[in-house]
C-alpha positions as CSV (number, residue, x, y, z in Angstrom):
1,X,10.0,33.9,-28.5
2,X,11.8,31.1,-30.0
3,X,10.5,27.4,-29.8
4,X,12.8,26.2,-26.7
5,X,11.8,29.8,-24.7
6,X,7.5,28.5,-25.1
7,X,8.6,25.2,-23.7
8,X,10.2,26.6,-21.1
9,X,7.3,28.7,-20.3
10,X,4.8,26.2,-20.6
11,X,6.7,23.9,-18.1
12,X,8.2,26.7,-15.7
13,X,4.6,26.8,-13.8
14,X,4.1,22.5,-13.1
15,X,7.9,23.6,-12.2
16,X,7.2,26.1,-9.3
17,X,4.3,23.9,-8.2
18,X,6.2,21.1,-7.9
19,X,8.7,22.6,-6.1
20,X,6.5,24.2,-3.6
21,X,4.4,21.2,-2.9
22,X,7.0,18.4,-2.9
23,X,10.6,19.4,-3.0
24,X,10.3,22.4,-0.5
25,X,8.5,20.3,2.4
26,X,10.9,17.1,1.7
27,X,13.9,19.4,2.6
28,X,12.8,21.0,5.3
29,X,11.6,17.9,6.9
30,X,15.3,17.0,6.6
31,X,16.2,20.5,8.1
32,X,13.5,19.9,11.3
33,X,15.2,16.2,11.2
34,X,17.8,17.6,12.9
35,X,16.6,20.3,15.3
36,X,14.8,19.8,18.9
37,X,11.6,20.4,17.4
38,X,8.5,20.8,19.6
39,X,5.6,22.3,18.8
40,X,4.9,24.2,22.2
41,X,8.3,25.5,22.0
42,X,8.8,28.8,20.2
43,X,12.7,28.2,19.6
44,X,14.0,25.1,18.3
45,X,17.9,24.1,19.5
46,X,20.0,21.9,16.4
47,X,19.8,18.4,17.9
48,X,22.5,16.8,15.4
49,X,22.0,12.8,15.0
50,X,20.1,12.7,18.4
51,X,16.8,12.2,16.8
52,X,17.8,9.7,14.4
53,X,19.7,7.7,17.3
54,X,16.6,8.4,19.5
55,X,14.4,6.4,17.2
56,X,16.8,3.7,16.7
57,X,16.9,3.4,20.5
58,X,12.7,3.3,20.7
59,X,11.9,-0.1,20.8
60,X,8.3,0.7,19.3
61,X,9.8,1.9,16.0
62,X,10.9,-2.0,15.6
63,X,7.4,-3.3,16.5
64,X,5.7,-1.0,14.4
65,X,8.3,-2.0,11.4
66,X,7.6,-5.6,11.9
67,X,3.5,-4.8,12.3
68,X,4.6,-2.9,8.5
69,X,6.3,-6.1,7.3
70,X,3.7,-8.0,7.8
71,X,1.0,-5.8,6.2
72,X,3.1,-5.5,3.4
73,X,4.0,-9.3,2.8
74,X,0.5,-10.4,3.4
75,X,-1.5,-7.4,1.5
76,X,0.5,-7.8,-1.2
77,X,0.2,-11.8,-1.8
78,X,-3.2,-11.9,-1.1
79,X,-4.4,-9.1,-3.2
80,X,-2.0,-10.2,-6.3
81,X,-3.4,-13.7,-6.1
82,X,-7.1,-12.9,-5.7
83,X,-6.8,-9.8,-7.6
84,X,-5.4,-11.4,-10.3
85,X,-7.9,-14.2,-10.0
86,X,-10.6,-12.5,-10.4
87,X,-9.2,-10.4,-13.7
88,X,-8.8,-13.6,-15.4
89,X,-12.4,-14.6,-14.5
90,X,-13.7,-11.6,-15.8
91,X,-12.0,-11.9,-18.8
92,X,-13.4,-15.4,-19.5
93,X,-16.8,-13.9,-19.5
94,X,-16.7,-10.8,-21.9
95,X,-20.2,-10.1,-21.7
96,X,-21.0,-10.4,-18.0
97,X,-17.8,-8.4,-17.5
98,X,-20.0,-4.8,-18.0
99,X,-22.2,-6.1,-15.2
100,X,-19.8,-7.4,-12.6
101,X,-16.4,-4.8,-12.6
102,X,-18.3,-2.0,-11.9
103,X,-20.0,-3.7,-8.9
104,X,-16.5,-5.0,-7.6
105,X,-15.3,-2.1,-7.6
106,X,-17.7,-0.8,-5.0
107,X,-15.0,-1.0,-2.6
108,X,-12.2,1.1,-3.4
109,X,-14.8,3.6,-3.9
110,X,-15.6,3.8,0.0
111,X,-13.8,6.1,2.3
112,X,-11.5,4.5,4.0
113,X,-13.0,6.4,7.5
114,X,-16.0,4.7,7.3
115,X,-14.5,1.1,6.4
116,X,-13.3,1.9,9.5
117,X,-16.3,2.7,11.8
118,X,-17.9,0.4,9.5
119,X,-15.3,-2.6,10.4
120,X,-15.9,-1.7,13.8
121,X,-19.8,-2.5,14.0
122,X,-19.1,-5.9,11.8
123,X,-16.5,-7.1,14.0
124,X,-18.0,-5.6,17.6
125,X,-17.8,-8.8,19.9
126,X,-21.0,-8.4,21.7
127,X,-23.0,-7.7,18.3
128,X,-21.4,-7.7,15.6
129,X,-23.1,-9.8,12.8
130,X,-19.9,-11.6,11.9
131,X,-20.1,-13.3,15.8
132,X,-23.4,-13.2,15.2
133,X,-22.8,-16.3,12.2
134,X,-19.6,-17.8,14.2
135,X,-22.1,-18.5,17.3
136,X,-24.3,-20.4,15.0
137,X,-22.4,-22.8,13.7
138,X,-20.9,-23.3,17.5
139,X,-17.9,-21.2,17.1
140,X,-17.5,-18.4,20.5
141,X,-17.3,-15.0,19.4
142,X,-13.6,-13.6,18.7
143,X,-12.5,-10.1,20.1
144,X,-11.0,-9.3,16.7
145,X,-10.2,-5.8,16.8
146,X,-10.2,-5.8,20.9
147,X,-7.2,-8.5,21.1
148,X,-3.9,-8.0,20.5
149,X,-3.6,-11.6,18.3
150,X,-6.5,-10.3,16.0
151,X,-6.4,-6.7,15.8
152,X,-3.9,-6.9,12.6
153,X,-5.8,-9.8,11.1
154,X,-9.3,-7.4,11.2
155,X,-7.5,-4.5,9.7
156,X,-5.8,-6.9,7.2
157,X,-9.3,-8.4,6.1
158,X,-10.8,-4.6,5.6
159,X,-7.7,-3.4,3.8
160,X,-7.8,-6.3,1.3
161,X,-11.2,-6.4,0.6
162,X,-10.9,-2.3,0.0
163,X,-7.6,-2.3,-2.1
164,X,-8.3,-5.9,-3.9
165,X,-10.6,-4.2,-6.7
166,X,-7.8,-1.8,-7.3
167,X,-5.2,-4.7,-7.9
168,X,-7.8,-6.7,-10.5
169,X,-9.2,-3.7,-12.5
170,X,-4.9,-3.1,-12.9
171,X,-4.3,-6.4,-13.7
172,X,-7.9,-7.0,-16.3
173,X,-6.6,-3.8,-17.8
174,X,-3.2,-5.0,-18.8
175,X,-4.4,-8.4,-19.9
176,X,-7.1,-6.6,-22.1
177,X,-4.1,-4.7,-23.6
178,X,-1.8,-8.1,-24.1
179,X,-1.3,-8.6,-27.8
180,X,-3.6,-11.5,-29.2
181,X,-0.9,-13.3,-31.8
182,X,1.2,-14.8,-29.2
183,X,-2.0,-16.9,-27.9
184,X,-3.0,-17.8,-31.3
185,X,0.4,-19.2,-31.5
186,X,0.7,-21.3,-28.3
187,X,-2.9,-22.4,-29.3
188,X,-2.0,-23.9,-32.6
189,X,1.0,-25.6,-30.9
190,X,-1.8,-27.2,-28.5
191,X,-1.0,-25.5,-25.1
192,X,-3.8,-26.0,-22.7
193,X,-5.3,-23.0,-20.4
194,X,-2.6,-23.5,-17.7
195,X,0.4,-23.8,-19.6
196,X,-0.8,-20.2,-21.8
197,X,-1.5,-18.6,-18.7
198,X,2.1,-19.3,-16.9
199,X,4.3,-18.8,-20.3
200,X,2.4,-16.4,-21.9
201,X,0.3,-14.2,-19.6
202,X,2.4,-14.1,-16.5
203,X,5.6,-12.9,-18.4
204,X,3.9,-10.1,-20.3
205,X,2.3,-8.9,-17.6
206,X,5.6,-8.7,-15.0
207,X,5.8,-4.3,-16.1
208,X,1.9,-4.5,-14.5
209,X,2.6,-6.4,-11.6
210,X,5.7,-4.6,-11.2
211,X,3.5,-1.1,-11.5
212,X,1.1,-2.8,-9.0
213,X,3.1,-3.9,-6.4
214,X,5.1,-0.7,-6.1
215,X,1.6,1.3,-5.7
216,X,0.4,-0.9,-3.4
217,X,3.6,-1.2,-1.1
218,X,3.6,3.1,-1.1
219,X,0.4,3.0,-0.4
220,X,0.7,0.6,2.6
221,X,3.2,1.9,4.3
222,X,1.5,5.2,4.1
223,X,-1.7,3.3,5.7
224,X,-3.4,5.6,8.6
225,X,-7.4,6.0,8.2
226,X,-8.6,2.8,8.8
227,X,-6.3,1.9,11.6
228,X,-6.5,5.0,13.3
229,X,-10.4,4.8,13.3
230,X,-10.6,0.8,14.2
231,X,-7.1,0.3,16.6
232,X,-5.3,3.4,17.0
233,X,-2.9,0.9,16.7
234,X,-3.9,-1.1,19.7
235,X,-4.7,-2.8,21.8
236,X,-1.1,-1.6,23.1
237,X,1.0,-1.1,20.3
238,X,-0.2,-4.8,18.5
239,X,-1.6,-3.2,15.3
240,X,0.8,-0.1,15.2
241,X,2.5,0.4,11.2
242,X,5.5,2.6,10.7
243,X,2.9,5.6,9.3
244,X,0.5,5.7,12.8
245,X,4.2,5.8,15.3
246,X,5.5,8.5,13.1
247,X,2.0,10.4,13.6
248,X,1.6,9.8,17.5
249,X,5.3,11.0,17.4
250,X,4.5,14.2,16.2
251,X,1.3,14.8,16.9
252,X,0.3,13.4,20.4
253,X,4.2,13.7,21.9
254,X,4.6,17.0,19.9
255,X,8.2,16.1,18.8
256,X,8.7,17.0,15.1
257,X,12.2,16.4,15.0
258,X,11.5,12.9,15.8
259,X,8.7,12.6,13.1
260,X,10.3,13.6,10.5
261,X,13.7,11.6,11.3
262,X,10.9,8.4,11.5
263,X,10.2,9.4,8.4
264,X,13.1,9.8,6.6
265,X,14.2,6.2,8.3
266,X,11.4,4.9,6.7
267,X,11.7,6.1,3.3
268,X,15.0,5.8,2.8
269,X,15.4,2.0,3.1
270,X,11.8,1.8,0.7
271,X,13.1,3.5,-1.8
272,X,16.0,1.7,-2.0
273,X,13.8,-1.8,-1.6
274,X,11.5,-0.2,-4.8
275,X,14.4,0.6,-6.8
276,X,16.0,-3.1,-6.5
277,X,12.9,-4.5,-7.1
278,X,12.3,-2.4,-10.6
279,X,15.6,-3.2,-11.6
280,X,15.2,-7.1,-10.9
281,X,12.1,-6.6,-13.0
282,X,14.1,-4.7,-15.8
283,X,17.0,-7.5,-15.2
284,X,14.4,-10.5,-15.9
285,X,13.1,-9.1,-18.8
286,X,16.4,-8.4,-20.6
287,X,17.0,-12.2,-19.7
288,X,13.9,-12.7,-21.5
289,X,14.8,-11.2,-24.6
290,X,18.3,-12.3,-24.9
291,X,16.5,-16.3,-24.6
């Protein structure tokens, strides 16, 4: 077997798997896209544009892309700035540093089902420990997940404090790996902390930020478990992301075809967000290096 035929074996089987796992389901989700597509239904009728147009016409897909806006524009400043906060604490104190990731890490380790439950019995109105503290310093206690104004902020709170760890051990990772001679440079030219961190650390790290907001924007708009346990995306429809409507869609109104047009609806326009973003990345760096 010559040299090209043993690669070709060795790749064929991460090949098939691929195939079956990813590429097979994505088109036929295209396929039942466009069929009448309910589950109780044996035989399933080609239903053309009608799903796509039916979505478009559901005045909860636009709530439930405004509740994903928001996630996304919040989550993702909050948990860049604090994330990356805490990375360049951590590497101020070298030593300590052994001690303290591994407990701040604590949280991404926790399933995000019991964040859930467990966000419910901290933020319960009656006796929940966080109302508890508010009523002592004179403060009435706050529905949070029970009111439509604070249902999004609760599940906000819990999702940053679960994904924030994530975001700094990305970010202390690719400041660890930053090469040391620029630093010594802006240091003998007398820049102070500020100054090194803005010219030098920020620019450097834009392919990790980059890498880290793409993973975390997939990731929240794929966000289910906690608000499914806490919300259900209530009360009403106040708390309701893209990724909860295309479930109840399929699997409380049995309509498939619907579903998986929601889907496609919604993945289309992020991958074509994600793609402009990467290449105003790649675009700023090639500025960069031309300067």
């Amino acid at each position: 077997m010559t040299k090209k035929g043993v690669i070709l074996f060795l790749v064929l089987p991460t090949v098939v798997i691929l195939a079956a796992i990813v590429i097979f389901p994505m088109i036929y989700s295209i396929v039942v896209s466009f069929m009448n597509y309910d589950l109780r239904i044996p035989k399933h009728s080609f239903a053309g544009f009608n799903n796509f147009t039916g979505i478009l016409k559901d005045s909860m897909f636009y709530s439930s892309a405004i509740v994903t806006g928001i996630m996304l524009f919040v989550e993702l400043v909050v948990e860049l700035l604090l994330g990356l906060f805490i990375a360049m604490i951590l590497v101020e104190i070298p030593f300590s540093r052994k001690i303290y990731q591994p407990i701040l890490l604590i949280p991404m380790m926790v399933m995000p089902v019991v964040v859930g439950y467990v966000g419910r019995l901290i933020f319960a109105v009656r006796s929940g420990p966080i109302n508890y503290f508010l009523n002592m310093i004179g403060v009435n206690s706050l529905l949070w997940h029970a009111s439509p104004h604070l249902a999004l902020v609760t599940i906000m709170i819990l999702r940053i404090w679960r994904w924030t760890p994530f975001v700094m051990a990305t970010l202390l990772a690719g400041i660890l790996s930053l090469p040391i001679e620029p630093y010594e440079s802006v240091k003998v030219d007398g820049a102070n902390k500020w100054q090194t961190f803005i010219y030098i650390t920020l620019p450097m790290l834009k392919p990790i930020i980059t890498l880290v907001v793409i993973m975390r924007a997939l990731e929240i708009m794929q966000a289910f478990d906690i608000i499914y346990v806490l919300t259900m995306g209530g009360p009403g429809i106040s708390s309701m992301p893209l990724s909860l409507f295309t479930y109840l869609k399929g699997f409380r109104y049995w309509n498939i075809g619907q579903a998986a047009a929601a889907a496609w609806l919604i993945m289309i326009p992020l991958s074509i967000l994600v793609t402009f973003f990467v290449k105003l990345m790649e675009k700023g760096e090639e500025i960069e290096e031309q300067k």
